[in-house]
N, CA, C and O atoms as a GROMACS GRO file, in nm:
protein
  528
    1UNK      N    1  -2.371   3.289   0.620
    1UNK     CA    2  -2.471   3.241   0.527
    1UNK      C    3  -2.407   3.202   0.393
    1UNK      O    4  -2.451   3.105   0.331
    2UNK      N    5  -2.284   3.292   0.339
    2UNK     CA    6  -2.246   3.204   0.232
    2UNK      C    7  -2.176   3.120   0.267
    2UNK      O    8  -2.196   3.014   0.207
    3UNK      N    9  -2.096   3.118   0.342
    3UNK     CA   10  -2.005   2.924   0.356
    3UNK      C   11  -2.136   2.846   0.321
    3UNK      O   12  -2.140   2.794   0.209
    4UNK      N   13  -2.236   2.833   0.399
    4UNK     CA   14  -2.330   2.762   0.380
    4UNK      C   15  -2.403   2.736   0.250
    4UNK      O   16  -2.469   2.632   0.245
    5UNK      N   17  -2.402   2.808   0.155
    5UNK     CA   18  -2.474   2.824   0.044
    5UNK      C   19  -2.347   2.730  -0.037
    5UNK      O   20  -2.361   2.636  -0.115
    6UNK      N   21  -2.235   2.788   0.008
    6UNK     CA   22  -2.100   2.760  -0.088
    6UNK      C   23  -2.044   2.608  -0.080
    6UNK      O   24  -1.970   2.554  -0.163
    7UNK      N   25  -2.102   2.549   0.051
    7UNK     CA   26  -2.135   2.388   0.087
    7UNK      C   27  -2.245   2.348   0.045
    7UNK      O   28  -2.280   2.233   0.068
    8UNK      N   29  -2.331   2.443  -0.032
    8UNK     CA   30  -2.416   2.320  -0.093
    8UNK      C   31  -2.401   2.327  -0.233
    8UNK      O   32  -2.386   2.226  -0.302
    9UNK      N   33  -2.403   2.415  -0.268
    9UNK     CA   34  -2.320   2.424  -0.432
    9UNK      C   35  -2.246   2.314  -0.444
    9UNK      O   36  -2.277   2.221  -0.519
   10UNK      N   37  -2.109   2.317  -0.350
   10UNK     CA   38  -1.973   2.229  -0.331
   10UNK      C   39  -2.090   2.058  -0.358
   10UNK      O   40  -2.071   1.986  -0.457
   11UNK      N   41  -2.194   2.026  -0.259
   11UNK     CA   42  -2.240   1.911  -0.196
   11UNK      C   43  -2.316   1.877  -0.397
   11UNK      O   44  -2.286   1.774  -0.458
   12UNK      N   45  -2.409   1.985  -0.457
   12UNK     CA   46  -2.446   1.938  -0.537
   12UNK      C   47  -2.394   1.946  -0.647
   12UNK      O   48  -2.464   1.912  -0.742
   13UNK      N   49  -2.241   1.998  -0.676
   13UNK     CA   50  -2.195   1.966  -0.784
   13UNK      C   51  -2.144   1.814  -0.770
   13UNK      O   52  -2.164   1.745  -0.870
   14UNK      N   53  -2.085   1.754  -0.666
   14UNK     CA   54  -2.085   1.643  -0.643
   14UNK      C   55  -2.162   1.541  -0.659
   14UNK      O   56  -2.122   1.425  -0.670
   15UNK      N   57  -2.329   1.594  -0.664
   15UNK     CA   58  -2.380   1.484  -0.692
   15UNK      C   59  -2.415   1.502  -0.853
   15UNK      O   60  -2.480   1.420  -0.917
   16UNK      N   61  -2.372   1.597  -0.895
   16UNK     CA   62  -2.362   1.619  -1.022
   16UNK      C   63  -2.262   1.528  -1.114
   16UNK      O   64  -2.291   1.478  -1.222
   17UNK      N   65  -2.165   1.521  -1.059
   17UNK     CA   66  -2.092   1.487  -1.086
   17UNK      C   67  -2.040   1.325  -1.126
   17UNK      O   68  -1.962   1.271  -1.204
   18UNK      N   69  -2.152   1.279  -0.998
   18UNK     CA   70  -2.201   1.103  -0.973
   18UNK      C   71  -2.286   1.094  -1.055
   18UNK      O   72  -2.258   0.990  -1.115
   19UNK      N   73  -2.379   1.139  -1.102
   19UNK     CA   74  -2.501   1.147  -1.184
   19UNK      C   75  -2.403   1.118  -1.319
   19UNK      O   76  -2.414   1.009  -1.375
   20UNK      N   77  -2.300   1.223  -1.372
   20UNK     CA   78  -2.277   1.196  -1.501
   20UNK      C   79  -2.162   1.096  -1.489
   20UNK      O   80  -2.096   1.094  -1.592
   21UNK      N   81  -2.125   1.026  -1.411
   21UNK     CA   82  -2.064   0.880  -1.425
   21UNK      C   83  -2.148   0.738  -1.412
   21UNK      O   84  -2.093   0.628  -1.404
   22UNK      N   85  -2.286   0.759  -1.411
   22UNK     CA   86  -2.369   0.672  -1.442
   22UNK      C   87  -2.361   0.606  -1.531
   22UNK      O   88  -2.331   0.672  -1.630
   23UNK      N   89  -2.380   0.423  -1.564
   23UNK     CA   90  -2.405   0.401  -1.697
   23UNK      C   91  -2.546   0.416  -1.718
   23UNK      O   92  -2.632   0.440  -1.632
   24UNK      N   93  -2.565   0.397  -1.875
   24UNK     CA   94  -2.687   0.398  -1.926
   24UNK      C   95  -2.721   0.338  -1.862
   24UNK      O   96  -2.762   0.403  -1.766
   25UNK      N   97  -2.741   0.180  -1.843
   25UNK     CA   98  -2.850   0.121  -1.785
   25UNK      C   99  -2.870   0.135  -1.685
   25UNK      O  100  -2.953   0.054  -1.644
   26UNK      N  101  -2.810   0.250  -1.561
   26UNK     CA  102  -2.822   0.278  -1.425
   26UNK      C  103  -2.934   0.424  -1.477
   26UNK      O  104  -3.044   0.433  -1.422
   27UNK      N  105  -2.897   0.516  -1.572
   27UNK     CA  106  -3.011   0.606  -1.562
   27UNK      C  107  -3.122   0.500  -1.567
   27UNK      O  108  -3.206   0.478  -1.480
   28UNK      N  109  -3.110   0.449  -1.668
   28UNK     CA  110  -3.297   0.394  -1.687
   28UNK      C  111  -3.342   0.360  -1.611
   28UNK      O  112  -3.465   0.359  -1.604
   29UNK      N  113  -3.242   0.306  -1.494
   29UNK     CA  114  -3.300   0.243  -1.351
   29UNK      C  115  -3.378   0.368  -1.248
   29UNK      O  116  -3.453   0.351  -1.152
   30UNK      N  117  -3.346   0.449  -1.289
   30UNK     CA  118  -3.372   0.592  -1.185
   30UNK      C  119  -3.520   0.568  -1.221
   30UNK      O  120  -3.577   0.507  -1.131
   31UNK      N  121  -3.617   0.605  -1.349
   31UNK     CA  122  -3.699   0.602  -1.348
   31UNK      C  123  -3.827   0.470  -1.313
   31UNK      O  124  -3.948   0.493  -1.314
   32UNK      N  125  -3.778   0.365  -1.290
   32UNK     CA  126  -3.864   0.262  -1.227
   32UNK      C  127  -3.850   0.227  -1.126
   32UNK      O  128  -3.734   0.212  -1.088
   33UNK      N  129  -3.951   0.201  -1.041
   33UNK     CA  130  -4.027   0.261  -0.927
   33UNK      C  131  -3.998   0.088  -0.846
   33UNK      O  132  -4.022   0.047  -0.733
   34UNK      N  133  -3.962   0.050  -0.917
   34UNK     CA  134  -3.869  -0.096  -0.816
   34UNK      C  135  -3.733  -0.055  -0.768
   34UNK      O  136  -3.682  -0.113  -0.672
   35UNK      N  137  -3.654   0.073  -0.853
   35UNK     CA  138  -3.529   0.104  -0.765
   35UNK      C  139  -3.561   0.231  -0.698
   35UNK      O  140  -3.635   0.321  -0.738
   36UNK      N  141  -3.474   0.219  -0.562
   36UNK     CA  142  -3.423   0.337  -0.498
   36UNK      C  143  -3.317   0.429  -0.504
   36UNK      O  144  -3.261   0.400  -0.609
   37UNK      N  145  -3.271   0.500  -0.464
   37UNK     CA  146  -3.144   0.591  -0.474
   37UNK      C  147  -3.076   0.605  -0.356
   37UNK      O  148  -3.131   0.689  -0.286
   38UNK      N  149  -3.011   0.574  -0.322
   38UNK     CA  150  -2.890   0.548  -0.180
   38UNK      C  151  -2.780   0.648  -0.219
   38UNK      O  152  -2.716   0.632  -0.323
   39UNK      N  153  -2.758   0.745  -0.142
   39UNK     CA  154  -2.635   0.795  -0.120
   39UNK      C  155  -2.535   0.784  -0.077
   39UNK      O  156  -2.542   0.895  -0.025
   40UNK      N  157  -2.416   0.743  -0.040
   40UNK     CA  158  -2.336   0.708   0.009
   40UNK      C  159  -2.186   0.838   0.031
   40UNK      O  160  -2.182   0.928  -0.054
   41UNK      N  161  -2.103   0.839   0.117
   41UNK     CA  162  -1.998   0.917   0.146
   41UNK      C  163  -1.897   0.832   0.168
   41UNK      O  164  -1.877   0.770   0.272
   42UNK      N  165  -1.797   0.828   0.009
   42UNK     CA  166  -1.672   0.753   0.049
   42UNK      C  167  -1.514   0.851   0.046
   42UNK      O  168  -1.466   0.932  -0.033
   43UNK      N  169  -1.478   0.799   0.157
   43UNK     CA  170  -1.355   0.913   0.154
   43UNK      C  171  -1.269   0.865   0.062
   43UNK      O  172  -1.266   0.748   0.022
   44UNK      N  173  -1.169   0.995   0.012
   44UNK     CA  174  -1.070   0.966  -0.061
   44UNK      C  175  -0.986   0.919   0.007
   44UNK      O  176  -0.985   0.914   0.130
   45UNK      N  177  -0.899   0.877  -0.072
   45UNK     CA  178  -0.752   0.851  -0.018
   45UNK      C  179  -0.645   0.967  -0.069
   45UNK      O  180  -0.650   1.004  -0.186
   46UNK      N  181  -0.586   1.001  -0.014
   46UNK     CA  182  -0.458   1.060  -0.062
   46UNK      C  183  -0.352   1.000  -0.117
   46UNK      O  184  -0.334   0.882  -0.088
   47UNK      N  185  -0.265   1.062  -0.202
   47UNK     CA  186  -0.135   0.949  -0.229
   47UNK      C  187  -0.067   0.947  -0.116
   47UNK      O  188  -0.022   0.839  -0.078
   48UNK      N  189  -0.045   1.064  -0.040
   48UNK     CA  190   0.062   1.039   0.113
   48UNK      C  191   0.004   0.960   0.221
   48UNK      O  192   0.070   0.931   0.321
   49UNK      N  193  -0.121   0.924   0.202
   49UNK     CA  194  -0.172   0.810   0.293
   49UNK      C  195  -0.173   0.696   0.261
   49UNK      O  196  -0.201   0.621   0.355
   50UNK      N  197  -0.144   0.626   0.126
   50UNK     CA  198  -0.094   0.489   0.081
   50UNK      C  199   0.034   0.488   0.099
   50UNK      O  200   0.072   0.384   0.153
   51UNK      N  201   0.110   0.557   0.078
   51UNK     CA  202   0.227   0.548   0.068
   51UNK      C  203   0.287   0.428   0.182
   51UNK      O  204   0.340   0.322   0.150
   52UNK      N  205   0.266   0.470   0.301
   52UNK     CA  206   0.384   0.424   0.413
   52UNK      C  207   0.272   0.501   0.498
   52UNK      O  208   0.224   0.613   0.479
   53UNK      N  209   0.240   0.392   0.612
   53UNK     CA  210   0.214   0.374   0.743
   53UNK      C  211   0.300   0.361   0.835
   53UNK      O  212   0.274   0.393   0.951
   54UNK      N  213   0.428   0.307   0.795
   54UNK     CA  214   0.542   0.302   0.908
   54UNK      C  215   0.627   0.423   0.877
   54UNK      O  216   0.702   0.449   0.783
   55UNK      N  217   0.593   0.490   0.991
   55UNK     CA  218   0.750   0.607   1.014
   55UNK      C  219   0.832   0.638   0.966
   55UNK      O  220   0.887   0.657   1.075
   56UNK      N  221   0.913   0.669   0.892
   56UNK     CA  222   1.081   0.641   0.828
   56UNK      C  223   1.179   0.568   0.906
   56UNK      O  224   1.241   0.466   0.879
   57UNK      N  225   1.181   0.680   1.061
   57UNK     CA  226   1.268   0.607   1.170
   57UNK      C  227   1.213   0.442   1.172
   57UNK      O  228   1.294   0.357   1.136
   58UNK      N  229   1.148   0.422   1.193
   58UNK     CA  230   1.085   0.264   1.216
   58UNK      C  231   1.155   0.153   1.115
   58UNK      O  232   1.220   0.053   1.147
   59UNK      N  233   1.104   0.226   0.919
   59UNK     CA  234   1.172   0.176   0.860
   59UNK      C  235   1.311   0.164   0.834
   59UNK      O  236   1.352   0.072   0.763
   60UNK      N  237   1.387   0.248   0.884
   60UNK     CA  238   1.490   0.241   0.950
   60UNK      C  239   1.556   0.174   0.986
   60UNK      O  240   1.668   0.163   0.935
   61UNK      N  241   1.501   0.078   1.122
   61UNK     CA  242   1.491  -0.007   1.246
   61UNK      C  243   1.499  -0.119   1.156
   61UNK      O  244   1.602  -0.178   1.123
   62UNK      N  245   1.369  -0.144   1.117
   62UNK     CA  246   1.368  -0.263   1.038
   62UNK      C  247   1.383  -0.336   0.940
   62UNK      O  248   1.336  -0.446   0.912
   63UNK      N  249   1.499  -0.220   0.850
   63UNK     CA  250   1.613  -0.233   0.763
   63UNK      C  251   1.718  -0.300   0.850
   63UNK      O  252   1.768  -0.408   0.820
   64UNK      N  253   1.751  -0.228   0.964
   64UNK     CA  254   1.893  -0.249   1.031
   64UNK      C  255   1.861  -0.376   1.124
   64UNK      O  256   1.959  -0.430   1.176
   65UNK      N  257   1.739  -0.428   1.148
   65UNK     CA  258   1.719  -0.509   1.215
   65UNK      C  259   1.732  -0.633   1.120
   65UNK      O  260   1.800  -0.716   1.180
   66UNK      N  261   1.700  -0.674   1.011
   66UNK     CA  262   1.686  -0.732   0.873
   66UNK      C  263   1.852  -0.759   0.870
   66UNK      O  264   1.891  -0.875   0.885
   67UNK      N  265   1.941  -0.659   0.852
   67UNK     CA  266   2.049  -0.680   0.808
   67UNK      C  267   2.128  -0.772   0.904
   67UNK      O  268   2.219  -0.846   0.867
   68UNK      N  269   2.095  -0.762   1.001
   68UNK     CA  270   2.170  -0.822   1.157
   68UNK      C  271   2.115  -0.954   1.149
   68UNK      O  272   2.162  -1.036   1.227
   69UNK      N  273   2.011  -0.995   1.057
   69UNK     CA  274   1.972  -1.163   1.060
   69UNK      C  275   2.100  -1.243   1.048
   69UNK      O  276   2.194  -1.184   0.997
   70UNK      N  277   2.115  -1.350   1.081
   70UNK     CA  278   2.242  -1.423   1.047
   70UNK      C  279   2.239  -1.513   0.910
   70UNK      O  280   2.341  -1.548   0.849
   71UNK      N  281   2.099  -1.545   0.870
   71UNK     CA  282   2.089  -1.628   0.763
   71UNK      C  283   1.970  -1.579   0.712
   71UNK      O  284   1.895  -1.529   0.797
   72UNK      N  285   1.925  -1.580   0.580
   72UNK     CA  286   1.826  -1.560   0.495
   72UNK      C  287   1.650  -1.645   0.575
   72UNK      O  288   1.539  -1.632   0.525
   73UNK      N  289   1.673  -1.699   0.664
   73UNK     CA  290   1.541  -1.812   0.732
   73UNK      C  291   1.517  -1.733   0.870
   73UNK      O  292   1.410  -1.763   0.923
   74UNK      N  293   1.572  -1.665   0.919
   74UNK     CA  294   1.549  -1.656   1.000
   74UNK      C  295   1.510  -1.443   1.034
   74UNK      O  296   1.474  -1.380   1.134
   75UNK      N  297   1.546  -1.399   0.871
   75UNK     CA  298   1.497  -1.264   0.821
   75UNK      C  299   1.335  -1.317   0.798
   75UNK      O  300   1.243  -1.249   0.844
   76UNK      N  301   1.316  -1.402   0.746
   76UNK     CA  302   1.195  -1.440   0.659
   76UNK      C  303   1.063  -1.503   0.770
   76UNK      O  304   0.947  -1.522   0.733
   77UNK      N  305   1.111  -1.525   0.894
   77UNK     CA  306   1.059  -1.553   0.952
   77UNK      C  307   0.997  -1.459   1.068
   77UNK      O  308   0.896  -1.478   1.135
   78UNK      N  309   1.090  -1.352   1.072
   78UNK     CA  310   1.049  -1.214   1.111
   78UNK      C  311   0.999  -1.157   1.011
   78UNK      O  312   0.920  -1.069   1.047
   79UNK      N  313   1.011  -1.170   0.880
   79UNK     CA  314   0.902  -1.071   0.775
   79UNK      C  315   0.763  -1.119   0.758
   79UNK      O  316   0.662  -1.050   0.745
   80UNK      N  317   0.773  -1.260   0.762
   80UNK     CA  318   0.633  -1.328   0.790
   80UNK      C  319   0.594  -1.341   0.912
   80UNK      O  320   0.533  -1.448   0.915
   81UNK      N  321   0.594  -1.279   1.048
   81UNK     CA  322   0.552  -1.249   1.146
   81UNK      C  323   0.492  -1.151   1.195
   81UNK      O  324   0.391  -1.146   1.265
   82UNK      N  325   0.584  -1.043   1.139
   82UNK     CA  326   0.565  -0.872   1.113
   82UNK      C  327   0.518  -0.839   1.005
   82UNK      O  328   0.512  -0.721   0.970
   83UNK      N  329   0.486  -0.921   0.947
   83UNK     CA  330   0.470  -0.782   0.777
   83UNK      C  331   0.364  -0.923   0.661
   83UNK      O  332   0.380  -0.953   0.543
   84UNK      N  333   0.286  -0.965   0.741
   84UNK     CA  334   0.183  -1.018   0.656
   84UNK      C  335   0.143  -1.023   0.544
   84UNK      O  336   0.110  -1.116   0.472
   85UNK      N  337   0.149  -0.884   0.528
   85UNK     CA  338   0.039  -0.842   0.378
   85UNK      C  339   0.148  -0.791   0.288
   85UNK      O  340   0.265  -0.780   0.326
   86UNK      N  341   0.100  -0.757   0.155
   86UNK     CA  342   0.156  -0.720   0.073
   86UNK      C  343   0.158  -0.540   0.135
   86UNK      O  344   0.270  -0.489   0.140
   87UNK      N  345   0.073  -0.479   0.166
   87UNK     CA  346   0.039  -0.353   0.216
   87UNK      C  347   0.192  -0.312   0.314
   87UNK      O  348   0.277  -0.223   0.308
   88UNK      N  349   0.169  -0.428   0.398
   88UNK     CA  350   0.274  -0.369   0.506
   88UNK      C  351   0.405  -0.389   0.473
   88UNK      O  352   0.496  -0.346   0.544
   89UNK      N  353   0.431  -0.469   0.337
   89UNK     CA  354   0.615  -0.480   0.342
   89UNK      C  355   0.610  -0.422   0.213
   89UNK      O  356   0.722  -0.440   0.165
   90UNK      N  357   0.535  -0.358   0.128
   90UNK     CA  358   0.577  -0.262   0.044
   90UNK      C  359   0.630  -0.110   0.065
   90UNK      O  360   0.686  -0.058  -0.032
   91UNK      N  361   0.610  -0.016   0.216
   91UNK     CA  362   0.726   0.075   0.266
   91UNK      C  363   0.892   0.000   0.236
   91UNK      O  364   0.975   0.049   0.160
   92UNK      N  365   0.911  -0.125   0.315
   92UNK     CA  366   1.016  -0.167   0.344
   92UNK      C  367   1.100  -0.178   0.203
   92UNK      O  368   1.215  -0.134   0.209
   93UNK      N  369   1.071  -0.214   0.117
   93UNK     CA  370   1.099  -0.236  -0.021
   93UNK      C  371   1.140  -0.130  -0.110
   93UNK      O  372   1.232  -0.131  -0.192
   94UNK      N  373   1.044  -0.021  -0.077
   94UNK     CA  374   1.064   0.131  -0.088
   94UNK      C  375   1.169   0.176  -0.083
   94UNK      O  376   1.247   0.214  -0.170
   95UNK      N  377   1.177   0.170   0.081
   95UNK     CA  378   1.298   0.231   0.152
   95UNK      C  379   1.406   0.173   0.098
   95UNK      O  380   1.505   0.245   0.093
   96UNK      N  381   1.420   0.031   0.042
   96UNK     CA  382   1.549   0.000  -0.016
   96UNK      C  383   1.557   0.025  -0.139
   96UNK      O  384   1.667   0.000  -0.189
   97UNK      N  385   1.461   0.076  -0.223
   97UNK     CA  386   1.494   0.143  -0.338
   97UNK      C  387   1.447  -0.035  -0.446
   97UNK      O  388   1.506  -0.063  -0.551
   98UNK      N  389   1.339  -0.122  -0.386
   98UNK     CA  390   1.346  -0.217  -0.478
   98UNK      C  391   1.242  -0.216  -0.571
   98UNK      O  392   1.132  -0.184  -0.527
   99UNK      N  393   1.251  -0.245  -0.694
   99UNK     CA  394   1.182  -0.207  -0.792
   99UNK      C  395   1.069  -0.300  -0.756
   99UNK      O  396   1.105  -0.409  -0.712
  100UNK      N  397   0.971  -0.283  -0.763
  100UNK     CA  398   0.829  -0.308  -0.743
  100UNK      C  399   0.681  -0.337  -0.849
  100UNK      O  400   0.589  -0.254  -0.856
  101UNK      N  401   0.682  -0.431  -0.903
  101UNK     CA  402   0.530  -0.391  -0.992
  101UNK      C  403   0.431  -0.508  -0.931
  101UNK      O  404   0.425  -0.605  -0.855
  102UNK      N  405   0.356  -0.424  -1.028
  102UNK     CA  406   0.163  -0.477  -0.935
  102UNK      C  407   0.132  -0.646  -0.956
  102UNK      O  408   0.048  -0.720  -0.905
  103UNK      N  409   0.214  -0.663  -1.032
  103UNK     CA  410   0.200  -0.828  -1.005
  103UNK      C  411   0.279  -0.905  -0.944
  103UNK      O  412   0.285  -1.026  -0.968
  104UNK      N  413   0.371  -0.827  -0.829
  104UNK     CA  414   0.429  -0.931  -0.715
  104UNK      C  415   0.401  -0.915  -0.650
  104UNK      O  416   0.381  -0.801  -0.608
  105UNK      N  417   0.363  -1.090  -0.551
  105UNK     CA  418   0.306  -1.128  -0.426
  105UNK      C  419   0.409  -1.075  -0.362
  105UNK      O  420   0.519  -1.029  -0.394
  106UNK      N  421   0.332  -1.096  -0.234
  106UNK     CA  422   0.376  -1.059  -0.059
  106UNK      C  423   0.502  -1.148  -0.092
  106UNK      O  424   0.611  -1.090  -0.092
  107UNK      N  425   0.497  -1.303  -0.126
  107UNK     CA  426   0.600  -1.381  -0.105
  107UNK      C  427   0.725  -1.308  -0.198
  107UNK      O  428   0.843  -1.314  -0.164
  108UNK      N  429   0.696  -1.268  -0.272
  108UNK     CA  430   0.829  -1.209  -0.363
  108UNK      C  431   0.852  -1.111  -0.340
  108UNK      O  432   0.938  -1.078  -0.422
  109UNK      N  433   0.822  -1.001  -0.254
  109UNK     CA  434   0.818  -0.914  -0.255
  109UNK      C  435   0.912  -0.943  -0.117
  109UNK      O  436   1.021  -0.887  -0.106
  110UNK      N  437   0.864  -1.029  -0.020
  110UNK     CA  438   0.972  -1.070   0.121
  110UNK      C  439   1.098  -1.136   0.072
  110UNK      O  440   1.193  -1.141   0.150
  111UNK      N  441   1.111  -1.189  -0.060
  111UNK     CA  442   1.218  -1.259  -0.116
  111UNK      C  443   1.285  -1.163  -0.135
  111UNK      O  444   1.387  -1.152  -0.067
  112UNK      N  445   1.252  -1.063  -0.230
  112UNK     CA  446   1.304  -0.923  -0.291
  112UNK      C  447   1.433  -0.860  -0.169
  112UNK      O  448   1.555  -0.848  -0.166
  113UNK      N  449   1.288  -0.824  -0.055
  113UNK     CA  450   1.358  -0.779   0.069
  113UNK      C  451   1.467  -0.826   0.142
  113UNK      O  452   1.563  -0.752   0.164
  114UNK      N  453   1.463  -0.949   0.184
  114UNK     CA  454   1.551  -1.084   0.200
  114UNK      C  455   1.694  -1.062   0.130
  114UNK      O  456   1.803  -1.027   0.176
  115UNK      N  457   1.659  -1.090   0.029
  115UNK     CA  458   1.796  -1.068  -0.069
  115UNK      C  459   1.872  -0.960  -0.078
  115UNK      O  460   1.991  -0.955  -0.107
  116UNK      N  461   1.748  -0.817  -0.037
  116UNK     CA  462   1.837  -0.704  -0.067
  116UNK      C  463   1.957  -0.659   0.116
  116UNK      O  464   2.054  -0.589   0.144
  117UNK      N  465   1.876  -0.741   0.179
  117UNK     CA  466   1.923  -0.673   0.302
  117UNK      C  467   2.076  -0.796   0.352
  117UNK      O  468   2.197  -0.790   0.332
  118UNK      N  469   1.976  -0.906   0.429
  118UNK     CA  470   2.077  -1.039   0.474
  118UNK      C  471   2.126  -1.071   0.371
  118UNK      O  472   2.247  -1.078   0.393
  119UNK      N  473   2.092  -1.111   0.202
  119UNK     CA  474   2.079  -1.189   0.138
  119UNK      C  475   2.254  -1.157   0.076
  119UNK      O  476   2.336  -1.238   0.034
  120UNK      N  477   2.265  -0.988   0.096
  120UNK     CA  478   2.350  -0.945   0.030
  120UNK      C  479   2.495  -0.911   0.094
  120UNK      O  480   2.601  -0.880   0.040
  121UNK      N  481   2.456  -0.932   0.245
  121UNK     CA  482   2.564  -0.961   0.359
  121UNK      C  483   2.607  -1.084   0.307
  121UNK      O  484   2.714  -1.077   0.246
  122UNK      N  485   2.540  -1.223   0.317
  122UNK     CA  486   2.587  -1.322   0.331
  122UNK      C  487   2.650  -1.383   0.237
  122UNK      O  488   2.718  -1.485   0.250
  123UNK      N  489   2.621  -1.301   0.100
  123UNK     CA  490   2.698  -1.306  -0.043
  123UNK      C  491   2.822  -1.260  -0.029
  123UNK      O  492   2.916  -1.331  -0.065
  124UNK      N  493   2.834  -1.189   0.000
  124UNK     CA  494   2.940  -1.061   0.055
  124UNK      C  495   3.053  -1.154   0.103
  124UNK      O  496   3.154  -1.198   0.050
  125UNK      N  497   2.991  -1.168   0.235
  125UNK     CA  498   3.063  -1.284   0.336
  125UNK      C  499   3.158  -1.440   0.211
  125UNK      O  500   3.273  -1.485   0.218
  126UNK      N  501   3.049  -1.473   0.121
  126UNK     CA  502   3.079  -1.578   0.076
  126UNK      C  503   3.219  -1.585  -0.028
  126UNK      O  504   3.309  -1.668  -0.045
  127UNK      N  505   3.180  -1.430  -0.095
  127UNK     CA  506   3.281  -1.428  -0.147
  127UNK      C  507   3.418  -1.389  -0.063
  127UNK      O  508   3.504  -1.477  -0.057
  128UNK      N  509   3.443  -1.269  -0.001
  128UNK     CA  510   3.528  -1.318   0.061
  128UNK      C  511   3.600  -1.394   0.144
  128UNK      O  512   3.709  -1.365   0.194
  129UNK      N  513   3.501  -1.547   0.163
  129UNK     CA  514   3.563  -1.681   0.210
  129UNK      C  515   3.529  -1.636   0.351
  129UNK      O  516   3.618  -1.650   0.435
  130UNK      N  517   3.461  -1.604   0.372
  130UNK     CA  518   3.463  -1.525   0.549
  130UNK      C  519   3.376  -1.670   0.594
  130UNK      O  520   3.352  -1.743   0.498
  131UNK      N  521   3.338  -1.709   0.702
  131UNK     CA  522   3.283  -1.814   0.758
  131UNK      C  523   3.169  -1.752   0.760
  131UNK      O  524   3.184  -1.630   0.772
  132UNK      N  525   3.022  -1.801   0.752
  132UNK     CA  526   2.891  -1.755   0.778
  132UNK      C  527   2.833  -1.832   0.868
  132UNK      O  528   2.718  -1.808   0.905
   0.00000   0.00000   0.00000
């Protein structure tokens, strides 16, 4: 009987809680009889659930798979095949330690990647005159 009591305490400090993040002009709305009140249940997110959806081992893979491209077009063409969104190639970017802020696109962000993996073999290669 108390868990139960102790879940609704828990349930109405919560809506306590929604109540005092109201704006003004949402209280005033409570009292006229043209609005309703809808409850809703939105889950949180965690920070360890944004983080990375792909594995470590995986990212891993597709570091070492990246590096084995032979030319910068043909990495980019597997990152835009596999990794669409900005969501899904920000692990990868991670994992290489590339600095990241909230105003780079998907496209710069696959450039970023690009450069840090093939981009930096084939530099490599160039300078020491190696054939690419």
């Amino acid at each position: 009987m108390k868990t139960q009591k102790l879940k609704f305490f828990g349930a109405l400090r919560l809506l306590v809680d929604a109540v005092e993040r109201l704006s003004e002009e949402d209280i005033s709305k409570i009292g006229d009889e043209s609005y309703s009140i809808e409850i809703r249940l939105v889950r949180k997110r965690t920070k360890d659930e944004s983080i990375s959806l792909i594995p470590v081992t995986d990212l891993a893979n597709i570091i070492e798979k990246l590096t084995a491209f032979a030319n910068r077009n043909e990495a980019q063409q597997f990152l835009y095949t596999n990794f669409s969104t900005r969501k899904a190639i920000e692990p990868i970017a991670r994992k290489l330690d590339i600095p990241i802020s909230k105003q780079d696109k998907v496209e710069t962000l696959r450039d970023k990647v690009i450069e840090a993996t093939v981009g930096a073999r084939v530099r490599s290669q160039a300078i020491q005159g190696a054939k690419v």
